[in-house]
Structures are given as C-alpha cells and as structure tokens.
C-alpha positions as CSV (number, residue, x, y, z in Angstrom):
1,X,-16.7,-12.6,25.3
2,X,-15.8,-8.7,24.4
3,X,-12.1,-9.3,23.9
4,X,-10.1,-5.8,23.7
5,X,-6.6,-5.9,21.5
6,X,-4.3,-3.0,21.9
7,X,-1.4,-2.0,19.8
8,X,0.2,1.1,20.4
9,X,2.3,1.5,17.1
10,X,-0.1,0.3,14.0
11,X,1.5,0.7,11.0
12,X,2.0,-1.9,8.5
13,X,3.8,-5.2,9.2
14,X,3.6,-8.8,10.7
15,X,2.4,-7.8,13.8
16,X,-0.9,-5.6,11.8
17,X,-1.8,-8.7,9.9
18,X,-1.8,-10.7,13.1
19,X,-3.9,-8.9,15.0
20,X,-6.7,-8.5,11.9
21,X,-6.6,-12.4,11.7
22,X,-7.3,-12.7,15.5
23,X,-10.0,-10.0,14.7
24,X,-11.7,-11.7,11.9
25,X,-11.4,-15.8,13.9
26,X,-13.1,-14.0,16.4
27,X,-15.6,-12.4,15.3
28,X,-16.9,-15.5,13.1
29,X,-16.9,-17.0,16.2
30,X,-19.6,-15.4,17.9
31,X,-16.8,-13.4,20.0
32,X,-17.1,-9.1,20.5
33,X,-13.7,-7.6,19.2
34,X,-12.4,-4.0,19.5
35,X,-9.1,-2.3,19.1
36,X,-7.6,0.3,20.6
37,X,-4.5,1.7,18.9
38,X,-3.5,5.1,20.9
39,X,-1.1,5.9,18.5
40,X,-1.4,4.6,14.8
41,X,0.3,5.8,11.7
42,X,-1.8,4.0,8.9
43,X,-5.2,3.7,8.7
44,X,-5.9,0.5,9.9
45,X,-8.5,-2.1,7.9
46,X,-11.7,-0.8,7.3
47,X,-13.1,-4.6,8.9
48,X,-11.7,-3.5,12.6
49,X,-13.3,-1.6,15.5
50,X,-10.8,0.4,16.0
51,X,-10.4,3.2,18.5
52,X,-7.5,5.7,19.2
53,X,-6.4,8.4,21.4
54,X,-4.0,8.3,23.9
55,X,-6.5,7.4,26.9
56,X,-7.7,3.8,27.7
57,X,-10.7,3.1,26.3
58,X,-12.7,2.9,30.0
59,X,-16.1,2.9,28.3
60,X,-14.8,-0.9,26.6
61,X,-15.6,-2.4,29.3
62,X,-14.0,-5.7,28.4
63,X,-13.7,-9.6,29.5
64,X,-10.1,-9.9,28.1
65,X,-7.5,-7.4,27.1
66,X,-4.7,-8.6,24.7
67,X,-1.7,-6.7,24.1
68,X,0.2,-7.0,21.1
69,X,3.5,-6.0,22.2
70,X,7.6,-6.5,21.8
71,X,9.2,-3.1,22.3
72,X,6.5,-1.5,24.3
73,X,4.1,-3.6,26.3
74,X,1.3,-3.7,29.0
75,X,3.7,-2.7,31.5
76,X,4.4,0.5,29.7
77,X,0.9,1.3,29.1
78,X,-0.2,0.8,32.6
79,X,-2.5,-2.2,31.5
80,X,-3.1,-4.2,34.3
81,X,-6.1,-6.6,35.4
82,X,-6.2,-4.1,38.4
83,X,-6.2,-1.1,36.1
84,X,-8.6,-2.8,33.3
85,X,-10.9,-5.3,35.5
86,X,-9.9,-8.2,33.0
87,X,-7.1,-10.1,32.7
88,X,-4.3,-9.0,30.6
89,X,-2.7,-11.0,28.1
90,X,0.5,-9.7,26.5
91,X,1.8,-11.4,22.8
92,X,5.4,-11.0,22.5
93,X,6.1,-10.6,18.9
94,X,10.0,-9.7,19.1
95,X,13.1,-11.7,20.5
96,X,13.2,-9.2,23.1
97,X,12.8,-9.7,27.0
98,X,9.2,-8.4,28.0
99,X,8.7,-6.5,31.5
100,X,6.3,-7.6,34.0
101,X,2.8,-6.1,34.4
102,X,0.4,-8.7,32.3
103,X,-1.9,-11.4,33.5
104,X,0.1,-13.8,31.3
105,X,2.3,-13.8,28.6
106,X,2.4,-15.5,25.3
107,X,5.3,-15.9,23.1
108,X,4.8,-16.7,19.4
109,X,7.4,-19.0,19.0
110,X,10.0,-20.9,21.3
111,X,12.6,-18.5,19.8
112,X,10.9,-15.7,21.8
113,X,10.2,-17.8,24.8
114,X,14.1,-18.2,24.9
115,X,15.4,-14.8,25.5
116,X,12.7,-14.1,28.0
117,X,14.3,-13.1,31.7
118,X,11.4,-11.9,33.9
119,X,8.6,-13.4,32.4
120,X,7.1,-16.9,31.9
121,X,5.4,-17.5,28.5
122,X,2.7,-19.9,26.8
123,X,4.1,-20.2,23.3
124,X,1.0,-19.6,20.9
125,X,2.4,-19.9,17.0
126,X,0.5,-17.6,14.9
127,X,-1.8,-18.2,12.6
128,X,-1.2,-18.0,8.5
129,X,-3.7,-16.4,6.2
130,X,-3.4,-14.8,2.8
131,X,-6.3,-14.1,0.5
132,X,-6.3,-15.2,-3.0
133,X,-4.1,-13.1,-5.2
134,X,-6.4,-11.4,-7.4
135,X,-4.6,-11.8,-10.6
136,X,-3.0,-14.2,-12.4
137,X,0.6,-14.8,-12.7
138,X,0.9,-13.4,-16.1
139,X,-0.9,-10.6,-15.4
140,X,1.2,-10.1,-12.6
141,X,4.2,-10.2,-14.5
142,X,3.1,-8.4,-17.5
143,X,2.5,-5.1,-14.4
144,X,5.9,-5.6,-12.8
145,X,7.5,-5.7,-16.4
146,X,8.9,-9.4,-16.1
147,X,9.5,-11.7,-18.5
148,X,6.8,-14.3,-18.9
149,X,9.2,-17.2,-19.0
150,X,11.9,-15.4,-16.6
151,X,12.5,-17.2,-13.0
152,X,11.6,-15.1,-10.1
153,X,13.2,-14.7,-6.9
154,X,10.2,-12.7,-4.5
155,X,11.1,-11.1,-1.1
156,X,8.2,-9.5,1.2
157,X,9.3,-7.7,3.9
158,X,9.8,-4.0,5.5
159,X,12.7,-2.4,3.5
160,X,13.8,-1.7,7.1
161,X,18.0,-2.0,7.6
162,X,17.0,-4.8,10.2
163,X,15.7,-7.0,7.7
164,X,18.4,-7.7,6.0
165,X,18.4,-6.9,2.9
166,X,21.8,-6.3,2.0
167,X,22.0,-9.7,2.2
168,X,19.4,-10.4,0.0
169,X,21.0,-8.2,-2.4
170,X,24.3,-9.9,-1.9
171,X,22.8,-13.4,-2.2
172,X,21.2,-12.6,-5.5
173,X,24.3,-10.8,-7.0
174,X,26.2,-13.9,-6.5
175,X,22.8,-15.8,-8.8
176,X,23.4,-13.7,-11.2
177,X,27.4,-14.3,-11.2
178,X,26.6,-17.8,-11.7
179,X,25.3,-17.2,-15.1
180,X,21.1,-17.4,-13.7
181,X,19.1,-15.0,-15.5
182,X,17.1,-14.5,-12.3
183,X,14.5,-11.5,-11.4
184,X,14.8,-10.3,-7.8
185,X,11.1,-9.2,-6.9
186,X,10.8,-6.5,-4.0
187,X,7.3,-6.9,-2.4
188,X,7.0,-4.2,0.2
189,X,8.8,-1.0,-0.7
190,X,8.5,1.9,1.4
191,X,9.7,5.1,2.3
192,X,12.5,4.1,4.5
193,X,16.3,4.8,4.4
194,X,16.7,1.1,3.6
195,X,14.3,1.6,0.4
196,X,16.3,4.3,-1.0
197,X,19.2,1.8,-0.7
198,X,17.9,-1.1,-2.5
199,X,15.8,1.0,-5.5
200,X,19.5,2.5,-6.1
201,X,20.9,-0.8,-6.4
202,X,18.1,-2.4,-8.6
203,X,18.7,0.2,-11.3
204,X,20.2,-1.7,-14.0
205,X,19.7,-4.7,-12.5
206,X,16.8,-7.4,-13.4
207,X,14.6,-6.1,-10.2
208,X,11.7,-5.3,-9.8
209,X,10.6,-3.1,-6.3
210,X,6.9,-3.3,-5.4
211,X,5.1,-1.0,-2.9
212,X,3.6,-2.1,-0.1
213,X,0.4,-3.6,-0.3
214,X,-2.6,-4.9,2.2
215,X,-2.5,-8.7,-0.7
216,X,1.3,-9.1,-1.1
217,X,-0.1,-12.2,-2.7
218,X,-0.8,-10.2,-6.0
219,X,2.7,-9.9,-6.5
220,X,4.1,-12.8,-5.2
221,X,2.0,-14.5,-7.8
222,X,4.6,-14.1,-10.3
223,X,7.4,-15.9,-8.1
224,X,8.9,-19.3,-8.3
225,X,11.1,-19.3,-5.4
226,X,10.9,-17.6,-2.1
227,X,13.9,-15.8,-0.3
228,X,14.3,-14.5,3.6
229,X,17.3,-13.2,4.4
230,X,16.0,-11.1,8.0
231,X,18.4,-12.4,10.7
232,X,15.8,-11.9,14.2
233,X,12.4,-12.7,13.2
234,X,10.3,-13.6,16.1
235,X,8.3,-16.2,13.6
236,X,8.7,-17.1,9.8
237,X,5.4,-15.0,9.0
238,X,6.8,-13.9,5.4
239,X,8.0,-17.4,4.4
240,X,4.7,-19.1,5.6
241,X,2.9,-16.8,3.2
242,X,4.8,-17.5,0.9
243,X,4.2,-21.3,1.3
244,X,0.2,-21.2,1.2
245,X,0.8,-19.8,-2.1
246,X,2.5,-23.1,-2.7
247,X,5.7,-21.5,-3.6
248,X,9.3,-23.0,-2.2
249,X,12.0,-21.0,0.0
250,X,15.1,-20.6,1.4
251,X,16.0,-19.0,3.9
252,X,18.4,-17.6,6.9
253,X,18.8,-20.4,9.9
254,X,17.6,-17.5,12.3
255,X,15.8,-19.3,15.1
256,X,12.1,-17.7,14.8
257,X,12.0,-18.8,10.6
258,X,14.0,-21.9,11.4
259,X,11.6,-23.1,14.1
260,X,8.4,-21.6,11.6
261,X,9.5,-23.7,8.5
262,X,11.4,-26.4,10.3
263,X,12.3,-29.5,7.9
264,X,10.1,-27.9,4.5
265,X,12.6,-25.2,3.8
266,X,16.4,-25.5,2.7
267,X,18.7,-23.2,5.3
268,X,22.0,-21.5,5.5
269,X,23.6,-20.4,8.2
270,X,22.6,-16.3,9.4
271,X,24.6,-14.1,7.0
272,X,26.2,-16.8,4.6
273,X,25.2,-15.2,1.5
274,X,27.2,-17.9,-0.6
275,X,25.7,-20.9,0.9
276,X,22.2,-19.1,0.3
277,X,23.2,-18.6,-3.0
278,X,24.1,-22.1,-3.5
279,X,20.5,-23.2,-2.3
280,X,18.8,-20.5,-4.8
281,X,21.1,-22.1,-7.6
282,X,19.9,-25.3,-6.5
283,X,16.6,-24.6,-7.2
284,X,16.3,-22.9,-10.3
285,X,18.1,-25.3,-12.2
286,X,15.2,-27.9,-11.0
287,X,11.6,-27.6,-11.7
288,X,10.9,-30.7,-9.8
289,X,12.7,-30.0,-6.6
290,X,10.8,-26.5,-6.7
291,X,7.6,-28.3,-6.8
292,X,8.8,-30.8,-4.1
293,X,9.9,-28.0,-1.7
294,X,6.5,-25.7,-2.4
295,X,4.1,-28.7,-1.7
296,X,6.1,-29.8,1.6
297,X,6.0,-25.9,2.4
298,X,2.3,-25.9,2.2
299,X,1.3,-28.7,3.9
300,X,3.3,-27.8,7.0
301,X,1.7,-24.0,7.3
302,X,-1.7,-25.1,6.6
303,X,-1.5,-28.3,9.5
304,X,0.1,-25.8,11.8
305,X,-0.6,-22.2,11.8
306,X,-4.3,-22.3,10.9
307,X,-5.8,-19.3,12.1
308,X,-9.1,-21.0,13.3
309,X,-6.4,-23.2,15.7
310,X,-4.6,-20.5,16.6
311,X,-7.6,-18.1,17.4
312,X,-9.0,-21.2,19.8
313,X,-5.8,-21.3,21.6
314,X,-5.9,-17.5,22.4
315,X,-9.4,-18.2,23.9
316,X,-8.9,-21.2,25.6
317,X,-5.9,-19.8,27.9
318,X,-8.7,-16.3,27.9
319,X,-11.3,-18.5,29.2
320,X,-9.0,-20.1,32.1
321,X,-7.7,-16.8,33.1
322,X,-11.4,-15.1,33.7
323,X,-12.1,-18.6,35.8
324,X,-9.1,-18.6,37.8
C-alpha cells in the first residue's frame, strides 16, 4: 500500500516524531511511504520521502492519504477522497474541534475525541519510540555541568508560553525552598519568547537549559525524576519518553497526560504548583519509590503505545476504508 502523510507545518515537536515513527513501522513493513509537507520550517529527517511545495503532490498517486492535523486539517487543504482518489484519514493531534472534509478521523487519545463537535473519531493512541541515548549518564552530566551525585529534575518540551513552563519554574522554586538541592534540566530550548523567559530565570539558579535535539534521550540520561507541567496536551508523548528511559514522573492532571500515564504517574491537579511540588519532594527523598514509579512507568508505555501496535492499527482501519 503507497500510504501518503501530509503535514503542512513540520517543524520540530510531538507531532514530527509521530509521523517519522508511522514512517519507519511502515516501511519495515513492506508498506510505500511519502510525505508531503507544503510548508516546512526544519529540515525534516534525512530517513523520510519527503516532498514540498505548495501544490498536491498529483504525481503520488496514492492508496491512503493521512493527514496529520489539529489547527489546520484536510478540510483546509482541500484533501478529499474525491480530490485525492484515496481515502483520507485525518489524526487529530490537539484538543481542538476538527472540520469536516476527511474519509475518517482519528483522535489520539479520548481527551481529543471529547471536544470534538462535527466529527466522529476512532481513537488511535500513539506510538512511543526513543533511541538509545548515546552516552552515558556521567557523560551526560559532566556536558551539562551537573554534579555527578546532584538529583535531576528533566523537562522536554517546546519552550512555548503554552507549555507551561512558568509553572515548572514555579514548582521547582518551591523544591528548592524546601531545602532540595535539586537541578532543573531544560531539554528543548529554542528561540521562542518563552526561551528568553526561562534562560533569564535559570541564571543563578541550579539549571541547566539544553537545545533542542532529534535524541532528547542524550540528555535526559542524566535525570532521576521526570516533570510535565503543559496544561492541554492532546497525549502524554513527553512523559512516555521519559518512561522508556525507565525514569519516574509527575505530572499535571491535564486530561491527554492523565489518560497517557493513567495509574504509573503521581498527579496534581492543572496549575497546583504546591501540590506538584509536594510529589517532586516526595520523590527525591526516596530512592526506592523512584525506582518503583520508573519501572511501573515503563511497563505501561511499552504494553501500550508500541509503535509496531500502533502502526497496525492505522492500517487496519486504511485497509477497511479502501474496501468499503
């Protein structure tokens, strides 16, 4: 099957990594994959087939067409199965309502199939991959200029406002007021208004701001706990990342994290910086409970957001809409 996936804003982000895991489970499955990204601003991987330009790719000629959408979506790019001669799939990767205009829709988590209005949605979770950090966690912290014996709080995320972060930021300050000579490690930085925020706040402080990088796992080797403060997140991507490196988290009670980690990962309610706080100080006074919580975090991304499983989902729903 020559399976076509479009995203008309690559850049770098949860939504990227997605699609290049579909890419790759397909592709070792015998399957033909290109993308077509009209409008991207980073290079995408090497590994895809990537096209670009504004105009649909008519020479594709393909037997499915998925859309990785959110804020902009088949509708909005014309992509119909009238218009493409396949049927359309479009992936909602936002908690936001989705216009008509696909074949069928699929919602990443129940916390997107919640807010939708027009639409009806199969809820596909996504799949979880991270490569192997490629050094070791002292060399990791000997780069970022941590302590070898120092606990480490890691956060990977866009230093977009949306994400929280001032909550992150207000979380740890309250560690640190407790007497915990924690490290707050950045994995992510870029040049947004919301990095120039937290690099001025991290002077003086014991942080550490990493730039963005394609293996966030070579940083997040040096961690011991996990944090995710974003309040909207259409699925727990970061956190589960953060779990297949066996690490522990807490996070935010927003509903797509919540629903990702469900019972392996302490929660405070959206914005309660003190309770958060309170589970961070929880867990670095106990090496056990952090070993505990990392194992149970584990287990539950590997048994359910596998990306073979997810990419056999995909095509079994692609397979009954080219039947029907």
């Amino acid at each position: 099957m020559r399976i076509l996936q479009v995203y008309p804003h690559y850049d770098h982000g949860g939504t990227e990594t997605v699609l290049a895991m579909l890419d790759r489970e397909w592709t070792a499955a015998g399957h033909d994959v290109v993308s077509w990204l009209p409008r991207p601003t980073a290079d995408p991987p090497s590994e895809l087939r990537a096209l670009t330009g504004e105009a649909y790719p008519d020479r594709c000629r393909p037997d499915a067409v998925v859309v990785h959408g959110g804020l902009v979506g088949a509708a909005d790019l014309g992509l119909s199965r009238r218009s493409t001669g396949a049927p359309v799939v479009e992936v909602i990767h936002r908690r936001h309502p989705a216009r008509p205009g696909a074949t069928r829709y699929v919602a990443v988590s129940r916390a997107v199939a919640s807010v939708q209005r027009e639409v009806a949605c199969t809820v596909i979770p996504n799949g979880v991959d991270l490569p192997r950090p490629g050094r070791t966690r002292e060399a990791a912290r000997a780069a970022l200029g941590i302590d070898p014996d120092a606990l480490v709080v890691a956060r990977h995320a866009r230093t977009a406002i949306e994400k929280g972060w001032h909550w992150t930021m207000s979380a740890m300050q309250r560690v640190w007021d407790a007497g915990v000579p924690a490290w707050l490690l950045v994995v992510g930085a870029r040049d947004q208004p919301g990095a120039a925020v937290l690099r001025g706040w991290a002077r003086g402080r014991p942080c550490a701001v990493a730039s963005w990088t394609d293996n966030p796992a070579d940083h997040l080797v040096a961690a011991d706990v996990y944090v995710e403060t974003s309040p909207d997140e259409a699925f727990g991507l970061a956190v589960a990342e953060a779990g297949l490196l066996g690490l522990p988290a807490v996070a935010f009670a927003a509903p797509g994290v919540a629903e990702t980690v469900g019972d392996a990962c302490p929660t405070a309610p959206v914005g309660d910086t003190a309770a958060l706080a309170g589970l961070l100080l929880d867990l670095a006074r106990d090496e056990r409970a952090r070993a505990e919580w990392g194992l149970r975090l584990r287990r539950r991304v590997r048994a359910r957001y596998a990306p073979a499983l997810c990419a056999r989902r995909y095509t079994r729903l692609l397979d009954r809409l080219r039947e029907g």
